[in-house]
C-alpha positions as CSV (number, residue, x, y, z in Angstrom):
1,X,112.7,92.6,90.6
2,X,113.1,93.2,94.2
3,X,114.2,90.4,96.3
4,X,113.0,89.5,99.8
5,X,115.0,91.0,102.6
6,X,113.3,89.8,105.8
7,X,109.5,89.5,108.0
8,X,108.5,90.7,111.4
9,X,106.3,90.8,113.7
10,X,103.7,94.0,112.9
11,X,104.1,96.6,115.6
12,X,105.5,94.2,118.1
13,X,102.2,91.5,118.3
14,X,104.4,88.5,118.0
15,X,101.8,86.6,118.3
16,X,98.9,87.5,115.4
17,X,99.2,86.4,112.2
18,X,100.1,89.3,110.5
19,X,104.1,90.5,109.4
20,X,105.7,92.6,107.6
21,X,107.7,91.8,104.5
22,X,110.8,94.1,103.9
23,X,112.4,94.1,100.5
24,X,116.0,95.6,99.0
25,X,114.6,98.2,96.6
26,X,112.2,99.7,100.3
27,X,109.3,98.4,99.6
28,X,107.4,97.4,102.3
29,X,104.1,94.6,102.6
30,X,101.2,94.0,105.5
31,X,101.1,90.5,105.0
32,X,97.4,89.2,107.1
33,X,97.6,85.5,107.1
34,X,98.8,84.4,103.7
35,X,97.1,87.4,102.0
36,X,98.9,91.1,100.8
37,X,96.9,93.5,102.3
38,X,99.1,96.5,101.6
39,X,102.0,97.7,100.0
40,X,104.1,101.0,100.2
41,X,106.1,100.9,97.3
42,X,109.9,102.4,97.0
43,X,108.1,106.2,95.5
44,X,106.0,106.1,99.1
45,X,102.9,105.2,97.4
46,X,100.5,102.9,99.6
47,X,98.5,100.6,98.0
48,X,95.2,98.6,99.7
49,X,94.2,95.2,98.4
50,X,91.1,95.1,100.7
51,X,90.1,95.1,104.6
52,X,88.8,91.5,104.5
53,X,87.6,90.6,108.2
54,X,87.8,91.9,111.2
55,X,90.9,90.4,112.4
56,X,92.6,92.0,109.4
57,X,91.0,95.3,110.2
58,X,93.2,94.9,113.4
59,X,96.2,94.0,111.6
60,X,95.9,97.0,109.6
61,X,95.0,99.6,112.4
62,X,98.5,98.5,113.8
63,X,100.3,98.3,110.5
64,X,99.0,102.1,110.0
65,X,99.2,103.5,113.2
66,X,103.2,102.7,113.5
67,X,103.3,105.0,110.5
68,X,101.4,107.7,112.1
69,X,98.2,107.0,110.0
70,X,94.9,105.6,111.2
71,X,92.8,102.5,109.7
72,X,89.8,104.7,108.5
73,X,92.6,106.4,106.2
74,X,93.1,102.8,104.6
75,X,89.5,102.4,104.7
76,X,89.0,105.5,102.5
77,X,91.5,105.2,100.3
78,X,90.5,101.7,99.4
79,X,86.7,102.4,98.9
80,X,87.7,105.2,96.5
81,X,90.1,103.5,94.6
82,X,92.7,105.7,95.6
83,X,96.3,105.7,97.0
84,X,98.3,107.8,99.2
85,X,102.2,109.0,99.6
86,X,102.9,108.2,102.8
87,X,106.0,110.1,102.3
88,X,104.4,113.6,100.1
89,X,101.0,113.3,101.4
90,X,99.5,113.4,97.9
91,X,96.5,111.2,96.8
92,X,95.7,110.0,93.4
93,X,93.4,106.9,91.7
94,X,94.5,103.9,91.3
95,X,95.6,102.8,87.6
């Protein structure tokens, strides 16, 4: 099981309620308020729980963009079930 490493701010907005969560194996979480909204395991893959309300939509724009990718790609993806290497660039559905 991977433990906790540390949290910041997403994409410097110290301010909003959103972090990141950083954990020893790599993976990565987009944490909104108290809610997982995605998750880039230690393989690349990116998983979407949901895009909630608009202030999360923000959250993840900025979560996305600081890894070159744009919201409407975590849109997609999590409409058609899908995820997405961030690292490969492959896509394949959800399990």
């Amino acid at each position: 099981m991977a433990r906790y490493l540390y949290s910041k701010a997403v994409a410097g907005h110290k301010y909003a309620q959103a972090q990141e969560n950083y954990f020893d194996d790599g993976t990565v979480q987009l944490q909104s308020y108290s809610t997982i909204i995605i998750e880039i395991d230690p393989e690349g893959w990116r998983h979407c729980t949901g895009t909630y309300s608009m202030t999360t939509i923000k959250h993840i724009g900025w979560f996305m963009r600081e890894r070159g990718m744009s919201y409407q790609l975590a849109k997609l993806m999590w409409l058609d079930n899908k995820e997405f290497n961030i690292r490969t660039g492959e896509c394949r559905s959800r399990g």
